[in-house]
C-alpha positions in Angstrom: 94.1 17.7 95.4 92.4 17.6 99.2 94.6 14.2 99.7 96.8 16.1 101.9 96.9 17.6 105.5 96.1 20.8 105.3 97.3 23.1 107.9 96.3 26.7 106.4 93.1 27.1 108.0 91.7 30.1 105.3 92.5 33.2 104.4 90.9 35.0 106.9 89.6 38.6 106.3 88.6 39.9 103.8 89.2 39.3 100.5 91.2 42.0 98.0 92.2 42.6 94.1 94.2 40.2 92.9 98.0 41.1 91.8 98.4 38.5 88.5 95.4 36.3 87.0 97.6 33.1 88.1 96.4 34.1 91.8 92.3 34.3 90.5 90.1 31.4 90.1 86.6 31.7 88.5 83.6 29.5 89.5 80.4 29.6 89.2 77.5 27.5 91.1 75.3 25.6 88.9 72.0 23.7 90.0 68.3 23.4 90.4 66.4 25.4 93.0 67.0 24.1 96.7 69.9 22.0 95.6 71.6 23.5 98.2 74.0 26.3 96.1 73.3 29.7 98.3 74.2 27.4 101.7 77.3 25.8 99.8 78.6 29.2 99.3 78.3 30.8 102.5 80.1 27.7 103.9 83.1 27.6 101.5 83.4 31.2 102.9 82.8 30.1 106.3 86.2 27.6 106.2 88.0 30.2 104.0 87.3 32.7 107.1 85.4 35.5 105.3 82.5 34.7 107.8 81.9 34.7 111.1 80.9 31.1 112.5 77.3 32.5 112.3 78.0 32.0 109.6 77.7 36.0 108.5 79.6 38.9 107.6 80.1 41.5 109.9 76.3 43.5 109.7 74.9 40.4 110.1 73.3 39.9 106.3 73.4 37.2 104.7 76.8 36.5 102.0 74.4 36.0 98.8 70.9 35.6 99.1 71.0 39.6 100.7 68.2 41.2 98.6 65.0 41.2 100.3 63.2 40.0 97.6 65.1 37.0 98.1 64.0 36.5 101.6 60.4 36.8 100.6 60.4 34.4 98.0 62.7 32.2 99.9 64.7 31.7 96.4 68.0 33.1 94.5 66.6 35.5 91.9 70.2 37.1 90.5 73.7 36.3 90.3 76.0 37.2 93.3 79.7 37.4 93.9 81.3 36.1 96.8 85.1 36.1 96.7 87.2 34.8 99.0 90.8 33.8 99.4 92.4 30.4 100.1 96.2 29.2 100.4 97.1 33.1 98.6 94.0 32.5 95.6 91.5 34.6 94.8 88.3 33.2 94.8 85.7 34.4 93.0 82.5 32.0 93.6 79.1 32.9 91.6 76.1 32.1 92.8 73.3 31.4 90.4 69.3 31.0 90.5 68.4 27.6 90.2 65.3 28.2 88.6 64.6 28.1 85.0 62.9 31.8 85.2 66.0 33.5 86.2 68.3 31.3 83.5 69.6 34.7 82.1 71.5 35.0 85.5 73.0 31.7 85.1 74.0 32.9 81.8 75.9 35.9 83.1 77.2 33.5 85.8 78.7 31.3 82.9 80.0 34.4 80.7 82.2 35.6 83.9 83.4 32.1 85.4 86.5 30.2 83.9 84.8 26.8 85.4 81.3 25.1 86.9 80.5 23.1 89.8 77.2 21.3 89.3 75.3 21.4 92.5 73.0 17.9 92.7 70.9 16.9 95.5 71.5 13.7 97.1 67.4 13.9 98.0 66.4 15.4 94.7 68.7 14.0 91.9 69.5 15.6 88.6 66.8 17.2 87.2 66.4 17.9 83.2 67.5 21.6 83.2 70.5 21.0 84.8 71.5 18.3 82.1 71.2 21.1 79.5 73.3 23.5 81.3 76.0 20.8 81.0 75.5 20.6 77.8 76.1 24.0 77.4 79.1 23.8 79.0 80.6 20.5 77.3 80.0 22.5 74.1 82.4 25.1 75.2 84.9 22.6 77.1 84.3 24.4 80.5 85.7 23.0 83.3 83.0 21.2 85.7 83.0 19.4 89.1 80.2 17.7 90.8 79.2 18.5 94.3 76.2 16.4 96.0 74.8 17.9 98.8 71.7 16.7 101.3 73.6 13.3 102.5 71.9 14.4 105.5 68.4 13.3 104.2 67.1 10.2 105.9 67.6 8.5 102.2 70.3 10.0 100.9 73.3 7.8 99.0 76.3 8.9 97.6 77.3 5.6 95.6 74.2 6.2 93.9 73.9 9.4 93.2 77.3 9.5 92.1 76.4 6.4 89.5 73.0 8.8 88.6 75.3 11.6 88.0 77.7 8.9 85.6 74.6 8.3 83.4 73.5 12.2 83.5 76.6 13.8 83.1 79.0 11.0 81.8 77.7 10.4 77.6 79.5 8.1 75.9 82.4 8.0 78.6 80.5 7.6 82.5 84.3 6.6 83.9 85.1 10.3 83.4 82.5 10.9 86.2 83.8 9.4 89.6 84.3 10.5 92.8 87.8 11.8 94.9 86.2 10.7 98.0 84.0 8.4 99.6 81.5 9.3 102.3 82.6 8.5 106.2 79.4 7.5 108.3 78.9 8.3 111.9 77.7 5.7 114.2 74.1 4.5 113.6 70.8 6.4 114.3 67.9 4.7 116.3 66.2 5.0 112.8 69.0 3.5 111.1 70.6 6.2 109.2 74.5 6.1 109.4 75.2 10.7 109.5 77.9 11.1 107.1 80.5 12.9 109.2 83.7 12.7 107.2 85.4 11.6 103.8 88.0 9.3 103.0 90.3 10.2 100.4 90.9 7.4 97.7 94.4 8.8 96.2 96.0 9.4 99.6 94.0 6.6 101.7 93.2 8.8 104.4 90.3 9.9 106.0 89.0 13.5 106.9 86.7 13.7 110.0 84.7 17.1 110.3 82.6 15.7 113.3 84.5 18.1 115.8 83.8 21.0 113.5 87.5 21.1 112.2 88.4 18.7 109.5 91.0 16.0 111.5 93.0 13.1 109.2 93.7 9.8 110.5 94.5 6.5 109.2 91.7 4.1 107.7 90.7 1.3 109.7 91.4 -2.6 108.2 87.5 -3.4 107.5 88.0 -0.1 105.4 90.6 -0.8 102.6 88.8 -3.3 100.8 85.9 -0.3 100.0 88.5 2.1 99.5 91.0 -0.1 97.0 88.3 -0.8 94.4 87.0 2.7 94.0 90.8 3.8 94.6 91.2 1.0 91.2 88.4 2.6 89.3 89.7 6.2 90.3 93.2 5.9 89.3 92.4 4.0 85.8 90.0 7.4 85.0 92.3 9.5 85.6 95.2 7.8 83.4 92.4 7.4 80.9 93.0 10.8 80.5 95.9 11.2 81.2 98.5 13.4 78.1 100.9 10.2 78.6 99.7 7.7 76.6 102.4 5.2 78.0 100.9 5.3 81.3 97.7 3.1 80.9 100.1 0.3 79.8 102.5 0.9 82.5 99.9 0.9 85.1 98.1 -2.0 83.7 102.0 -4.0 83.5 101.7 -3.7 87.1 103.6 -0.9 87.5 102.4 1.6 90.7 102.1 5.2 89.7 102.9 7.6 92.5 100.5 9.6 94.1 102.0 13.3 93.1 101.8 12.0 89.1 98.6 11.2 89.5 97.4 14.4 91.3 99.2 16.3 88.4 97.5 14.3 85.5 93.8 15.0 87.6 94.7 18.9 87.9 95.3 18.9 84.2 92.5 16.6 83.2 90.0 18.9 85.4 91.2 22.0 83.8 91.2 20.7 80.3 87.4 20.1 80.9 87.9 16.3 80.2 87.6 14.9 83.8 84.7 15.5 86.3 85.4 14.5 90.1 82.7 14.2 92.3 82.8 15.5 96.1 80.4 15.9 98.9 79.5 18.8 100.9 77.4 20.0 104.0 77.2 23.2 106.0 79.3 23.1 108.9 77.4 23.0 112.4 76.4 25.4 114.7 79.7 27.4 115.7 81.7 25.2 114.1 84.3 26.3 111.5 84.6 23.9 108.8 81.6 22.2 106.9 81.9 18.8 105.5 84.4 18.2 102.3 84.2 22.5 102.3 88.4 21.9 102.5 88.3 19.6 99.5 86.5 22.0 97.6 88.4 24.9 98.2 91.3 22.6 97.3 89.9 21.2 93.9 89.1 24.9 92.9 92.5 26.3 93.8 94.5 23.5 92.4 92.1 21.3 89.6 90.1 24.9 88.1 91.8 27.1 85.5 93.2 30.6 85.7 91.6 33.2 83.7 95.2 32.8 81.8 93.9 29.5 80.3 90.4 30.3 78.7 89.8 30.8 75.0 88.8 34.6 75.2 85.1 35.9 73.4 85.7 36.9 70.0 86.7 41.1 70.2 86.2 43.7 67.3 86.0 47.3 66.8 82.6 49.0 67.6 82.2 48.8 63.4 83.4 45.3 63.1 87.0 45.1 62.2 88.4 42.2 63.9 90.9 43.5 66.5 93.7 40.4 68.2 94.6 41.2 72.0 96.9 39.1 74.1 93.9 38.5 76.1 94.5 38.4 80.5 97.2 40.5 79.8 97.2 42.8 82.7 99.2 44.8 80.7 97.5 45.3 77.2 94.7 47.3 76.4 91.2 47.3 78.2 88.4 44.7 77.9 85.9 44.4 80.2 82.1 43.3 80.0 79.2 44.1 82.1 77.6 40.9 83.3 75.1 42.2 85.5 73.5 45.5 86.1 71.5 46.2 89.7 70.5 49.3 91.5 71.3 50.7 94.8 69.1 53.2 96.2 71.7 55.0 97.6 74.7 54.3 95.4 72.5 54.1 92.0 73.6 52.2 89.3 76.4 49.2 90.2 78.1 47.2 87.4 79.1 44.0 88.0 82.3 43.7 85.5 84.5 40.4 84.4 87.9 42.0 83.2 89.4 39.8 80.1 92.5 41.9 79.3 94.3 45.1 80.9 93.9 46.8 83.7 90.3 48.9 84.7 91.6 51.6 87.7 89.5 53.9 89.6 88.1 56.9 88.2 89.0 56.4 84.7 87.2 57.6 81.8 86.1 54.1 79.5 84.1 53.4 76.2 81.1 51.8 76.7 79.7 50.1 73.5 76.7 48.0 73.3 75.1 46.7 70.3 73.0 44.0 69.0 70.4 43.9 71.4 67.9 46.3 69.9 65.3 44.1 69.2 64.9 44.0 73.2 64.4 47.3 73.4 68.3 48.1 73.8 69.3 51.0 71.6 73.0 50.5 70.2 75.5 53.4 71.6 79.1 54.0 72.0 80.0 56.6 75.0 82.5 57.4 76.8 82.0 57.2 80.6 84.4 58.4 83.9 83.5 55.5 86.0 83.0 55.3 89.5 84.4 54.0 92.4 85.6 50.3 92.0 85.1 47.4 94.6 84.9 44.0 95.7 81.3 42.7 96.9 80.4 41.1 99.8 76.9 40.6 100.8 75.6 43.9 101.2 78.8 45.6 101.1 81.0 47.1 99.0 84.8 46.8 99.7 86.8 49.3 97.9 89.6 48.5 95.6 91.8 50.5 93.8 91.9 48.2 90.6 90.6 45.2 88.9 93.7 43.5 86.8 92.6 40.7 84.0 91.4 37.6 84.8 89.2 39.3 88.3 85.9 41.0 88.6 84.4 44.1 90.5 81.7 46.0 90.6 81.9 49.8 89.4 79.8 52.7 90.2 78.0 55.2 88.8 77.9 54.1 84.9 75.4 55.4 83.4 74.7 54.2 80.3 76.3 50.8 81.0 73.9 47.8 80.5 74.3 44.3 81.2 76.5 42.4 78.0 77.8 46.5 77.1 81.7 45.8 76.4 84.3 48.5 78.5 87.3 49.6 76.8 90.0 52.2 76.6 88.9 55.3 76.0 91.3 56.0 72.9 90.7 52.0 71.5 87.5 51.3 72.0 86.5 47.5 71.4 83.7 45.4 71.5 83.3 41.9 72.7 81.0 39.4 71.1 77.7 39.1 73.3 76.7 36.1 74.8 73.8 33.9 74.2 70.4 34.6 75.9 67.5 32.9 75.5 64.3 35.0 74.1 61.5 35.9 76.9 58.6 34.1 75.5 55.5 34.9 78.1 54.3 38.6 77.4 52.8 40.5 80.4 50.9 43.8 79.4 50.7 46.5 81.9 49.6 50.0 82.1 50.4 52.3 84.9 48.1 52.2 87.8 47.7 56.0 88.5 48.3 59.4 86.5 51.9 59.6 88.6 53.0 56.5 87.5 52.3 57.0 84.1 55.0 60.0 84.5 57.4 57.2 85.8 56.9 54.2 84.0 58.9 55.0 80.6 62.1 55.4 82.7 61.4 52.6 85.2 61.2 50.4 82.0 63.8 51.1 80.5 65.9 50.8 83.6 64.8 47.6 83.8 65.2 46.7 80.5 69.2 48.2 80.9 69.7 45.4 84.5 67.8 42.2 81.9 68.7 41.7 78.5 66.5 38.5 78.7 63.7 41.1 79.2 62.0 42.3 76.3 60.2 45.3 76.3 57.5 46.1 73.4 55.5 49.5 72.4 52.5 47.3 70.5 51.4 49.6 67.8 47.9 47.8 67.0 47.1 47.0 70.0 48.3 49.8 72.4 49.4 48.1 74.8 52.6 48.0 76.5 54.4 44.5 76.9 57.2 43.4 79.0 58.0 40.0 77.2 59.5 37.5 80.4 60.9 34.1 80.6 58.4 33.0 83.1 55.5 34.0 86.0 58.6 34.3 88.3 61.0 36.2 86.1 57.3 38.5 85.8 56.6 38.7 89.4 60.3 40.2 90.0 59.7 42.6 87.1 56.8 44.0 88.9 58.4 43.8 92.2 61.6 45.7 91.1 59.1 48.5 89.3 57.2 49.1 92.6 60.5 48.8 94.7 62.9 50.2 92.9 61.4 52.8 91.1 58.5 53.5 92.8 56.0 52.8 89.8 52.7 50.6 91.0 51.8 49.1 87.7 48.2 47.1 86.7 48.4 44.1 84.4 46.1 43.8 81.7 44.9 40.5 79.7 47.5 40.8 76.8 46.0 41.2 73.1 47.1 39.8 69.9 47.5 41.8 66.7 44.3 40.8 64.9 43.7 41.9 61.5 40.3 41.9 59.2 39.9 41.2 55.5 36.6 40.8 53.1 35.4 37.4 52.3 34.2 38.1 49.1 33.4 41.5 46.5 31.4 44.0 47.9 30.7 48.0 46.8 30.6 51.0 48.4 29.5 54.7 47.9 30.6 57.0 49.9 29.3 60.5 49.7 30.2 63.8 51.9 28.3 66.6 50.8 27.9 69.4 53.7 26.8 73.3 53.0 26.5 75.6 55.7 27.1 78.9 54.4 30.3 79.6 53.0 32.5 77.5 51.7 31.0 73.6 51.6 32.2 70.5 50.9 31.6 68.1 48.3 33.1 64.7 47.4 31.5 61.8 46.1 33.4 58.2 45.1 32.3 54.7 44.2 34.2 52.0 45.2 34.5 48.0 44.5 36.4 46.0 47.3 37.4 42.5 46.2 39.7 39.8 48.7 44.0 39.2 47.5 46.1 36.3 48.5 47.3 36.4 52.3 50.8 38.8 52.3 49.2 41.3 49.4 48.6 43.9 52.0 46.4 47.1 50.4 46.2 47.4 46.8 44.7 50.6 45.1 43.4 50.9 41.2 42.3 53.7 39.8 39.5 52.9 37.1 37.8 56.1 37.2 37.4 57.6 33.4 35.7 60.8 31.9 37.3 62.9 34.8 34.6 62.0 36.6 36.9 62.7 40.0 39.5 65.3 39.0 43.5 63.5 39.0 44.2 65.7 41.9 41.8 64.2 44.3 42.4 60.1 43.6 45.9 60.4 46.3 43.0 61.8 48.5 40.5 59.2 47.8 43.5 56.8 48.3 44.5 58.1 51.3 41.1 58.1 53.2 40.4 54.4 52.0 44.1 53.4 53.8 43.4 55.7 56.8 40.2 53.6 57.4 41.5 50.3 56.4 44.1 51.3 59.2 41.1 52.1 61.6 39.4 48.8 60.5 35.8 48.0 59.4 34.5 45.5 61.9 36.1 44.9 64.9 39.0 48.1 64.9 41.2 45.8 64.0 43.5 46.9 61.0 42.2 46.1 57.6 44.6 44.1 55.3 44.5 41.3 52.1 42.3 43.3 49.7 42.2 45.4 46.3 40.4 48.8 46.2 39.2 49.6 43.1 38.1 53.9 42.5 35.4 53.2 39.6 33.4 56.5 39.7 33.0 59.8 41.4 31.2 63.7 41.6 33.6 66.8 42.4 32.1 70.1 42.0 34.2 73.0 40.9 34.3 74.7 44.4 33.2 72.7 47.1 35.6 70.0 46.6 38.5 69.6 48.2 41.1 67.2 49.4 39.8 66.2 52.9 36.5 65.9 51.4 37.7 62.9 49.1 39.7 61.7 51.3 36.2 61.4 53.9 34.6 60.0 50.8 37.1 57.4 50.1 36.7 56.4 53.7 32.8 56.1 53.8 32.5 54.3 51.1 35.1 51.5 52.2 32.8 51.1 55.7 30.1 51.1 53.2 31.5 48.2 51.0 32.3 46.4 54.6 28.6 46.5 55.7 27.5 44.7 52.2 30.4 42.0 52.9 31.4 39.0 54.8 34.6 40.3 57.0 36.7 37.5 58.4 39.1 38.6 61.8 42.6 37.4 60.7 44.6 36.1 63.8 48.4 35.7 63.6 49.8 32.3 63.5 53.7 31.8 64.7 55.9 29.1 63.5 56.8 27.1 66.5 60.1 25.1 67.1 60.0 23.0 70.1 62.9 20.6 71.0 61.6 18.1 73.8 63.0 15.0 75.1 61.7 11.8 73.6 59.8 10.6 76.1 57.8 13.9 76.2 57.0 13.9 72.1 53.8 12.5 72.4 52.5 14.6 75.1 54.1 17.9 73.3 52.4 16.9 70.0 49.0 16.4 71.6 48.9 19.7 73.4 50.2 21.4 70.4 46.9 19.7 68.5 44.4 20.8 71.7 45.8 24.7 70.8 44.6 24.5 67.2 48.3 23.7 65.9 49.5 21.8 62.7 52.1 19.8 63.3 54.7 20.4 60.1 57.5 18.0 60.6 59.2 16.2 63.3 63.8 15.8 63.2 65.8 13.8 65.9 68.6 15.2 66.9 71.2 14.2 69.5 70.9 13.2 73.2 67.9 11.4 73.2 65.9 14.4 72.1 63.4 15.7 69.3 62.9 18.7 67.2 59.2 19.2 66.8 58.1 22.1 64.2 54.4 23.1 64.2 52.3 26.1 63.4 50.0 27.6 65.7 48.1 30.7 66.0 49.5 33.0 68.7 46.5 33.4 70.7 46.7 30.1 71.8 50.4 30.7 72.8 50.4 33.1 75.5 51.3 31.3 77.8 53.1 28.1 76.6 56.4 29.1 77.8 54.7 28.2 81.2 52.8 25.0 80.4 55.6 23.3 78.4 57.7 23.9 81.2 54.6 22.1 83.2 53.9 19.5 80.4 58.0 18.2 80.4 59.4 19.3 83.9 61.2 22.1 82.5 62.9 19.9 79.7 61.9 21.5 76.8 62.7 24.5 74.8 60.8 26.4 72.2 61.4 29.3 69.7 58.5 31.1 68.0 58.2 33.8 65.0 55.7 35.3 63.4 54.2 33.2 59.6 51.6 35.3 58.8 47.8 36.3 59.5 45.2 33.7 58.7 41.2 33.6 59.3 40.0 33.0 62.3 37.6 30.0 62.7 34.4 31.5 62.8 33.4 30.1 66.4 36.5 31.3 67.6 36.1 34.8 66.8 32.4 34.5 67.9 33.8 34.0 71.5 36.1 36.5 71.1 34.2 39.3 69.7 31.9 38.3 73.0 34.7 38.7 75.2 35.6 41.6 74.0 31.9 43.2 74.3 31.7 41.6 77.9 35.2 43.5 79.0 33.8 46.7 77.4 
């Protein structure tokens, strides 16, 4: 695997569907923010010649980071395909935000890719959101390979990032985690720093210069074996560690020497089962050059060490109602699954699907079942449909390369699907399926907007929802108490894009608003009320009079009415109307215009007059007297309080615990759990919440995790609602 000269210098051209999932290769690109993954991919296609040595495709764009949104925030902020081909594979490399705003992306990125290459800075190190997505991935047995990038920095070293990566990544076995290669340094630097301009291969003892800009072998020097034996030692016993022949530790440890094509087999199949994890080194090739630093070995590892589709444990499949359905899954030839993992818009092409196929064939201009379901607590509706789909083709930057099919095991992008959103399942139109979704984690900052002008407002429901329809890890919520229309995001980041897109996409300039909690009022103690409508004005008056007693019920009890009234003293057919003014009101509230909840209504006496009565006249009573009753009582504002679960590193409890105290919360119960971490469960009202999705990323350097739901309403301290009732007069 890279330990051997390679003359095929890259596919070069451009890249086309596959012909059998043996010939495809899935990876995706996993890392922090400026680790270096967007560069790493345009130089693996660079050496696999699907790029100029500008190092661009033919309109001069950029291979991933191509949206202009990108370029102004100078970050990834959505998955992108970049296939290419190398020794007769299909390549199909996914690039992924690195930052924790856009993890939804990643997810996607992880849903279509068969295997992982972690992308760690030598400058930076492994940061704590990058050890969870391994996690992640050992939980599912995915395939992963390190790559450290940077070694340019002035202090930048590979031995020890490599033994950092070991401690991160390793767990209870760090000798799965060891590098192929070793770095080859140039001469030295006036300030000292040795360039790293080559590798040395520890199972073929050969070293790989890329200082010319093509990558040239040649034989170590003598002052060079002694390095290259010891981590060759460490290397080989890794790989025999897990290697299927149990024999061969004890053979190899007898003395005996295990050739070099064995133990390239056992690492392919070690790699693949997800049990190995090589480390290798990369750099962007230099100006005009061809071939960046250890870009062969990649390409190598990928094509020879990385699954086909043909060897991944498929998502669970059913019928749109449940049934459990068994396919012979990459079977080119059985019936059609496909899944949406991204959804983007093109002005001039409209909607594009990015689509993994997992079994059959998906052809041009077909006619498909789209079924989506389980998302409708994000504002997805379920729905089955059936669809003629579009034209299919391969990306590439900004440009779409037809292709006539997509067999198992690739992906495509396919036009014009209406209805399609991102995790909707494709099927035949005559067997329609549905694949399990994947898992997405819940946006947890809510940004409230309203529409900026009376033309927007015309706009803004369908911009929504075709924003909604791109992010499932966008939630998107019609507030009935408070009016208020909320776009629940993972972060300010994952926000600011959501605007952008709006204003770009759809043309609909939007104005955010302070977002508002669903408060709620209830009486402190018993109070009475009378409320009395009487009106004549010629004709036909009015004429309703009720007596009322208001007492406070146990949080949870809601509105409770009693009917005490004897003697007839309001006629039977009028106490639904008294009823229903006292709920419309309580609805309304009695303070603050905040719904009225936790309290009995008792209907003790009344007046009705043979004519004049009638019901709207009760039910105006019914809702006098309850503001009456209010104005004779204490009324407490109820604010919600959520039930928080936050699982944080050890280190970070403390810190977590504090802050959770400083927002007014009661810390229930703490759990350890495994890796080092701890399950913290609290409760704390939600108005002190709003934004802790973005300060406990702050507080534990994007370490942490937290879930929220909704306990119940509970008073307000009274200082706190002072401040707030101010507020609110001050805004009005």
């Amino acid at each position: 695997m890279g330990d051997k000269a390679h003359t095929h210098p890259g596919a070069a051209g451009r890249a086309t569907a596959a012909d059998h999932p043996t010939s495809v290769r899935n990876v995706v690109l996993v890392g922090h923010s400026g680790s270096g993954k967007t560069t790493l991919v345009e130089a693996l296609a660079l050496t696999a010649g699907a790029l100029n040595r500008a190092g661009r495709v033919e309109d001069g764009g950029c291979v991933s980071d191509y949206d202009e949104m990108e370029h102004r925030q100078q970050r990834s902020v959505q998955l992108s395909l970049v296939p290419v081909e190398w020794d007769g594979i299909k390549i199909n490399v996914l690039d992924t935000p690195g930052y924790a705003d856009f993890v939804g992306e990643l997810r996607a990125g992880l849903r279509a890719a068969d295997a992982a290459l972690f992308v760690v800075s030598a400058s930076d190190g492994v940061d704590g959101s990058t050890r969870m997505v391994w996690e992640e991935c050992a939980a599912v047995g995915m395939p992963r390979a390190i790559v450290i990038t940077h070694l340019e920095a002035a202090r930048a070293d590979f031995e020890e990032m490599t033994r950092i990566c070991a401690e991160a990544f390793g767990g209870d076995d760090p000798d799965a985690v060891l590098p192929l290669y070793l770095p080859l340094h140039g001469p030295q630097a006036p300030d000292g720093h040795a360039p790293v301009t080559g590798l040395i291969g520890l199972l073929s003892r050969k070293l790989f210069d890329y200082a010319s800009g093509e990558r040239e072998e040649s034989e170590p020097g003598e002052e060079q074996l002694p390095l290259i034996d010891e981590a060759r030692s460490m290397l080989i016993e890794g790989i025999i560690s897990e290697s299927e022949d149990e024999t061969l530790m004890e053979r190899y440890l007898g003395g005996e020497q295990v050739d070099v094509k064995t133990l390239i087999e056992d690492l392919e199949r070690a790699v693949a089962r997800g049990v190995f994890f090589p480390v290798l080194a990369a750099a962007p090739a230099a100006e005009g050059a061809r071939q960046g630093l250890g870009t062969v070995e990649l390409l190598e590892l990928i094509t020879r060490g990385f699954p086909t589709p043909l060897e991944r444990e498929a998502p669970r499949v059913t019928t749109p109602d449940g049934a459990p359905r068994e396919l012979r899954m990459c079977d080119p030839d059985e019936s059609l699954v496909a899944e949406v993992v991204k959804t983007s818009s093109d002005p001039y092409v409209g909607r594009i699907s990015l689509v993994r196929v997992f079994s059959g064939t998906l052809r041009a201009d077909q006619t498909v079942h789209v079924s989506g379901h389980g998302l409708a607590d994000r504002g997805h509706e379920d729905h089955d449909v059936d669809e003629r789909i579009g034209a299919l083709s391969t990306p590439f930057g900004k440009q779409q390369r037809p292709v006539s099919h997509v067999i198992a095991g690739d992906l495509a992008c396919v036009a014009k699907l209406s209805r399609a959103e991102t995790g909707d399942t494709l099927s035949a139109k005559d067997d329609p399926l549905l694949m399990a979704p994947w898992e997405m984690p819940d946006p947890l900052l809510p940004l409230a907007i309203q529409a900026h002008s009376k033309p927007d407002e015309d706009k803004l429901s369908q911009g929504l929802a075709r924003l909604v329809a791109e992010d499932p890890t966008m939630r998107l919520e019609q507030n009935q108490d408070t009016h208020q229309v909320v776009l629940w995001c993972l972060g300010e980041a994952h926000a600011d894009v959501a605007l952008e897109r709006l204003r770009s996409r759809y043309g609909v300039q939007v104005d955010v608003v302070p977002h508002r909690v669903s408060l709620r009022e209830t009486f402190g103690d018993r109070a009475a009320g009378r409320g009395r409508h009487v009106k004549q004005s010629g004709g036909h008056g009015q004429y309703a009079i009720c007596e009322i007693e208001v007492e406070p019920l146990p949080g949870g009890s809601g509105i409770e009415f009693v009917d005490e009234v004897v003697g007839g003293a309001v006629p039977r057919q009028f106490i639904p109307s008294v009823e229903k003014g006292v709920r419309a009101q309580a609805a309304k509230g009695v303070a603050a215009g905040h719904p009225l909840i936790d309290v009995r209504v008792t209907l003790r006496d009344g007046k009705a007059h043979s004519v004049d009565s009638s019901d709207a006249a009760f039910q105006t009573a019914g809702a006098l007297a309850l503001r009456e009753a209010a104005a004779q009582a204490r009324i407490h504002l109820l604010e919600p309080v959520a039930e928080v679960s936050v699982l944080v590193g050890d280190d970070y409890v403390g810190a977590v615990m504090s802050d959770l105290s400083g927002r007014r919360g009661k810390v229930l119960g703490t759990e350890q759990t495994s890796g080092g971490r701890t399950l913290i469960r609290a409760e704390v009202p939600e108005i002190e919440i709003g934004r802790y999705a973005v300060d406990l990323r702050s507080l534990t350097h994007g370490t942490a995790r937290f879930g929220r739901r909704y306990a119940r309403h509970e008073p307000m301290p009274p200082q706190v609602a002072d401040r707030l009732r101010e507020e609110l007069r001050a805004a009005s």
